[in-house]
C-alpha positions in Angstrom: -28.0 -158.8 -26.4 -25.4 -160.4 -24.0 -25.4 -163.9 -23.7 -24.0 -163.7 -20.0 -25.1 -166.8 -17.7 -25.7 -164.5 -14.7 -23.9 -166.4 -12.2 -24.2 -163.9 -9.2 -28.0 -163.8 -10.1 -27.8 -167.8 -9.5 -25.5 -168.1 -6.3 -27.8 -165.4 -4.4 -31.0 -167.4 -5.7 -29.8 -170.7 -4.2 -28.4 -169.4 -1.2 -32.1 -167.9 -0.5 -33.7 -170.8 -1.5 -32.2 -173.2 0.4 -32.8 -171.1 3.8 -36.2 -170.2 2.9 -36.8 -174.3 2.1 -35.8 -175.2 5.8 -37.7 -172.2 7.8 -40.7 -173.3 5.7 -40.4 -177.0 6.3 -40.1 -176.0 10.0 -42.9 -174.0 9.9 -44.6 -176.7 8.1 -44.4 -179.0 11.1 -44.9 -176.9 13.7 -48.5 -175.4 11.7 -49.5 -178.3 9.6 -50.2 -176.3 7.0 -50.3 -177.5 4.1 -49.3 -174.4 1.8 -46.3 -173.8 4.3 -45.3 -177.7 3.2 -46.2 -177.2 -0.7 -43.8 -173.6 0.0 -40.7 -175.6 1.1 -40.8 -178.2 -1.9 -41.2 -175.6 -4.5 -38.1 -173.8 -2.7 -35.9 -177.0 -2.6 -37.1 -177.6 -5.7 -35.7 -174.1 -7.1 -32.6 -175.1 -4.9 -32.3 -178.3 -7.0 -33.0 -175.8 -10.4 -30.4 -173.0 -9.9 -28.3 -176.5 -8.7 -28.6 -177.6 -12.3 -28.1 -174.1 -14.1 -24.8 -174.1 -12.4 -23.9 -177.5 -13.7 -25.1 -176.6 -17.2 -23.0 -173.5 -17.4 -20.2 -175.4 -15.8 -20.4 -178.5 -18.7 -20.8 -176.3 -21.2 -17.0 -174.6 -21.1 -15.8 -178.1 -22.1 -13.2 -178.1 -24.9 -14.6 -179.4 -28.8 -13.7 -183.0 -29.4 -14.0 -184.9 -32.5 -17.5 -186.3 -31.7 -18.5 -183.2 -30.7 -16.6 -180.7 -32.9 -18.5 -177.8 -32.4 -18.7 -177.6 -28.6 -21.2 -178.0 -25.7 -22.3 -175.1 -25.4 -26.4 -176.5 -25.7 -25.7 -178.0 -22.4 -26.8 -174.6 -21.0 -30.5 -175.1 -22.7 -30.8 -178.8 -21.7 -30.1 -177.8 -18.2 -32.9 -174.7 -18.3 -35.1 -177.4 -20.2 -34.2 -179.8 -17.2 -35.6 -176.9 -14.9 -38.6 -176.7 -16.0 -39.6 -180.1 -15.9 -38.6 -180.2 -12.4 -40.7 -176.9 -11.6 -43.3 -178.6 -13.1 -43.3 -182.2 -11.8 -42.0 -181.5 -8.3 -42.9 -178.3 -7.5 -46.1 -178.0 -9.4 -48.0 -181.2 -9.5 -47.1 -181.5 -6.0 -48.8 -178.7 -4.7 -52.1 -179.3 -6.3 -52.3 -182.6 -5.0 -51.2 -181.3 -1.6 -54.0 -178.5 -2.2 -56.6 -181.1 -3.2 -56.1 -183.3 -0.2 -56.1 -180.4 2.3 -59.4 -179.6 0.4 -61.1 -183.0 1.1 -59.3 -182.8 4.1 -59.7 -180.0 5.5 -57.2 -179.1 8.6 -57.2 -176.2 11.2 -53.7 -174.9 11.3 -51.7 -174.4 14.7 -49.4 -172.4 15.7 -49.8 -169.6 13.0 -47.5 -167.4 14.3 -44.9 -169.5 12.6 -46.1 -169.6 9.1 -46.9 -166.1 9.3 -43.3 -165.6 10.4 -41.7 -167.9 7.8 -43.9 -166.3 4.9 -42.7 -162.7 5.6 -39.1 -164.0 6.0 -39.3 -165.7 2.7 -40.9 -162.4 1.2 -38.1 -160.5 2.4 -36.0 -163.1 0.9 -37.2 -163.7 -2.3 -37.3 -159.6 -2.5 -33.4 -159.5 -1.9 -32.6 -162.3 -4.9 -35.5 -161.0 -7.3 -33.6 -157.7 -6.7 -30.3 -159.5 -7.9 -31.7 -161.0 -11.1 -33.4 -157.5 -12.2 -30.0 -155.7 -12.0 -28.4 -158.3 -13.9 -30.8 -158.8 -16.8 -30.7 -154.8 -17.0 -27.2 -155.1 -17.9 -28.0 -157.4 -21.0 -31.5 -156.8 -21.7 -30.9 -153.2 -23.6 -34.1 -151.2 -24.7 -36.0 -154.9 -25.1 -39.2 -155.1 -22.6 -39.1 -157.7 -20.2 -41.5 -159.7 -21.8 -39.4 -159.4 -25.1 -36.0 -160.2 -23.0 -37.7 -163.5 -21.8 -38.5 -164.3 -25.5 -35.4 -163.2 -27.0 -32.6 -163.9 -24.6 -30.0 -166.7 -25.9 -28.6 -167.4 -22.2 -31.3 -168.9 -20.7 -30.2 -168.8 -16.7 -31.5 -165.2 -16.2 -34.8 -165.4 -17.5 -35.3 -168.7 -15.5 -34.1 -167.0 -12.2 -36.3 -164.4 -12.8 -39.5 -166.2 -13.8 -38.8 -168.7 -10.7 -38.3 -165.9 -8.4 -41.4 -164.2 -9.6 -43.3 -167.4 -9.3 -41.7 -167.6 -5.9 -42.7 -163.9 -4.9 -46.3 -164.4 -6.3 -47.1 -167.7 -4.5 -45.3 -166.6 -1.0 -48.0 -163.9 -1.3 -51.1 -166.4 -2.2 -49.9 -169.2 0.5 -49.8 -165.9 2.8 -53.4 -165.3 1.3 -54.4 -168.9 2.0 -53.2 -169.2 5.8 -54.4 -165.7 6.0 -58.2 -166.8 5.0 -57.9 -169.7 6.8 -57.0 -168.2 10.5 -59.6 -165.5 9.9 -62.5 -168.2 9.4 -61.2 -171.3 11.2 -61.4 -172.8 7.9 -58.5 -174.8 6.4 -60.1 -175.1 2.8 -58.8 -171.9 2.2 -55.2 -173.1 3.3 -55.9 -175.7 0.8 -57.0 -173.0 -2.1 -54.1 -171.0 -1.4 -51.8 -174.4 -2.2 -53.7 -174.9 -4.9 -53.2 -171.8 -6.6 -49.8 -172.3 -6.2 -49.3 -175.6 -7.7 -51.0 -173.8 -10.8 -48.8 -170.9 -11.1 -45.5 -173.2 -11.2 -46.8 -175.0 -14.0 -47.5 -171.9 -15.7 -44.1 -170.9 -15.3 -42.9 -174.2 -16.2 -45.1 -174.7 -19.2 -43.3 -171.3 -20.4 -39.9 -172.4 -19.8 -40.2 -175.1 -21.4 -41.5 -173.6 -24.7 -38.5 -170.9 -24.6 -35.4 -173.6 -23.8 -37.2 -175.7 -26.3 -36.9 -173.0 -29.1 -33.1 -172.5 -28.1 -32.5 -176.1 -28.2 -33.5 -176.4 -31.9 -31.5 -173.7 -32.8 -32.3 -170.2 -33.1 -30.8 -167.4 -35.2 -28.9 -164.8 -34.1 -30.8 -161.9 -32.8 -31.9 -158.9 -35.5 -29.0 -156.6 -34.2 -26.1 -159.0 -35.0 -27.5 -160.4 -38.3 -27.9 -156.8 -39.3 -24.3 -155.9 -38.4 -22.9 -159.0 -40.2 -24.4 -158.3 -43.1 -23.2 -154.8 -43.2 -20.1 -155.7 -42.5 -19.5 -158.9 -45.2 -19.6 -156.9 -48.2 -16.4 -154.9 -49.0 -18.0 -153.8 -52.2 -14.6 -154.8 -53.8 -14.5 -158.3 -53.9 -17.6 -159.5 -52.1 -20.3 -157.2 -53.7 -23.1 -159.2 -52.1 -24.8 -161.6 -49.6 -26.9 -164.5 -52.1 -28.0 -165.8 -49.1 -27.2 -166.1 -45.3 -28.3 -168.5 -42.2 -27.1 -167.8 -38.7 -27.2 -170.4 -35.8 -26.5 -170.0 -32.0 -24.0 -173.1 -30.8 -24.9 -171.9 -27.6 -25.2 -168.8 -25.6 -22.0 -167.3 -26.6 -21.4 -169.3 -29.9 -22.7 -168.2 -33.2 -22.2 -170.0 -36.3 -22.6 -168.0 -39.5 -23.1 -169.8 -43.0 -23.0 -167.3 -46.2 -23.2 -168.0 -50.1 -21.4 -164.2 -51.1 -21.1 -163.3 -54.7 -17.9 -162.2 -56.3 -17.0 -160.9 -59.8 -16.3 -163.6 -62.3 -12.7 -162.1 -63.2 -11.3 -162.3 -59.6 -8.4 -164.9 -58.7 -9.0 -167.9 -56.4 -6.2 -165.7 -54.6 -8.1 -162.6 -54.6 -11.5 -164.0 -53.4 -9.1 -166.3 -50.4 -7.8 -163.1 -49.3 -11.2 -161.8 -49.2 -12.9 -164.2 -47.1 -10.4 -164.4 -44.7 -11.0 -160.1 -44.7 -15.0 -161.0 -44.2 -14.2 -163.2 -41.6 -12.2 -161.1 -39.5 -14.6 -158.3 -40.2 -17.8 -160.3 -39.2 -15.8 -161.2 -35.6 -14.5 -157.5 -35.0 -18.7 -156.5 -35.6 -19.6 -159.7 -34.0 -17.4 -161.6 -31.3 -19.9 -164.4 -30.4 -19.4 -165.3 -34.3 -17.0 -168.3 -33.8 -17.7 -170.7 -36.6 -17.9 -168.8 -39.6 -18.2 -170.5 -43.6 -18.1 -168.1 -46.6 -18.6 -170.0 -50.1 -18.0 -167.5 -52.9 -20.6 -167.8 -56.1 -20.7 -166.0 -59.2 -23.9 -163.6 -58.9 -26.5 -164.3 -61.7 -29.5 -162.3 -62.3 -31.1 -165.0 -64.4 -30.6 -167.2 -62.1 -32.0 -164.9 -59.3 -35.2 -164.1 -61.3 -35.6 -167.8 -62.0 -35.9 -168.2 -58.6 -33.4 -170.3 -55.7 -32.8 -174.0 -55.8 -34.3 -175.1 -52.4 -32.2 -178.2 -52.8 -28.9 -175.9 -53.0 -30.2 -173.5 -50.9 -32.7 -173.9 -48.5 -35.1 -171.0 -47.1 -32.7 -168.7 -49.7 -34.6 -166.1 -51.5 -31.6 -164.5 -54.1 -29.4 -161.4 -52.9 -29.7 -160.1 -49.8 -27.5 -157.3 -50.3 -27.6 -155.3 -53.4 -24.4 -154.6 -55.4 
């Protein structure tokens, strides 16, 4: 799966965010409603999100340093984890205490034709930019379901943009439900219910982020596909007749770093198996471009050894060959 940061899919959703956050606002104080109000924050606060994607993806193209030898690329996932914090602090806690006070408070709203306006703008909107992030995730996603692409995806800005858009479609429609409710019956409970409602899908959302940018930011493995075609790609069958063990870990998005213990015959050189690691290298970054940082140690393959079972110590998680030879 590509790791691409969806940039276009960003720029649209901030540029609709931001209008939508004024013309609700304006609404806001024209109406006094208070899901029109709890609207506009969680739009500036996406503003502020797809703000801070942007910055992420811009940090992480920094150049290695000593301190840091192997990149920034994880400044992409500590920006999506900043994201969701913010959905779920400022937009979502927000809104349900703006939904319990208009609740206890109840408050007829005036001049509906302008949050009726505003919410059918921001529909339209939202549409346009939810639109964007589906055709780009359908360029990276494959045959994966979206559910699966959400869970499996090592760039993290396009599933963000499209769970805060949906989050944005979904509570446009239940603030439109709310003010809806609460012009039919001259009740403005049902404007608070509405802001309620969505207070509690953004931390939903947010609660989800979180636990997807905090599996990328401990490290995950490369995805089944590229594991698979490093592995068939290692073994020459000459020199390297099999994989001992093998850990993959994604430096970022578009970083992988690939750690192998690869059995060779006793009776080859130290020039023989040099020349054949630097061949497994190349191979496994023809197969595999992301694979930047790639570490081959050559053992001699015992079946004793194998049967008696792996050091933990020496090998951690290893489990003997993993390709046969």
């Amino acid at each position: 799966m590509s790791a691409s940061g969806g940039t276009k899919a960003i720029v649209a959703a901030l540029g609709a965010n931001i209008a939508i956050a004024v013309a609700k606002f304006v609404a806001f104080l024209f109406s006094g409603s208070s899901s029109m109000l709890a609207e506009s924050v969680h739009s500036l606060a996406d503003s502020g999100n797809q703000g801070l994607l942007l910055l992420g993806g811009k940090k992480a193209k920094r150049e290695a340093t000593p301190q840091h030898p192997f990149g920034y690329g994880r400044e992409r996932y500590i920006y999506a984890f900043l994201v969701s914090i913010v959905l779920f602090s400022v937009g979502g806690m927000f809104a349900i205490y703006e939904g319990y006070e208009k609740i206890k408070h109840p408050h007829e709203i005036e001049a509906w034709y302008w949050p009726i306006g505003v919410l059918v703008f921001a529909i339209i909107a939202e549409s346009f930019s939810f639109r964007t992030a589906i055709k780009e995730s359908n360029e990276t996603r494959g045959n994966y379901s979206w559910t699966e692409f959400v869970r499996r995806a090592k760039a993290p800005e396009l599933p963000v943009v499209l769970l805060e858009d949906l989050g944005a479609l979904v509570g446009l429609v239940l603030a439109l439900i709310g003010v809806g409710l609460a012009l039919g019956t001259g009740n403005g409970v049902w404007d608070g219910i509405g802001t309620l409602c969505i207070g509690v899908l953004l931390i939903l959302i947010a609660l989800v982020l979180a636990a997807e940018t905090k599996s990328l930011l401990l490290g995950e493995a490369a995805g089944t596909e590229d594991v698979e075609k490093i592995k068939a790609v290692l073994v020459d069958g000459d020199v390297v007749t099999g994989i001992i063990h093998m850990r993959t870990l994604h430096l970022g998005p578009e970083e992988l770093l690939v750690a192998a213990k690869i059995a060779v015959k006793h009776d080859d050189t130290a020039s023989e198996v040099a020349d054949a690691i630097n061949a497994a290298e190349d191979r496994i970054r023809n197969a595999v471009p992301i694979a930047r940082v790639i570490y081959l140690e050559p053992d001699i393959y015992s079946e004793s050894a194998a049967a008696a079972g792996v050091n933990p110590a020496k090998a951690p998680g290893g489990a003997g060959p993993e390709t046969s030879h």
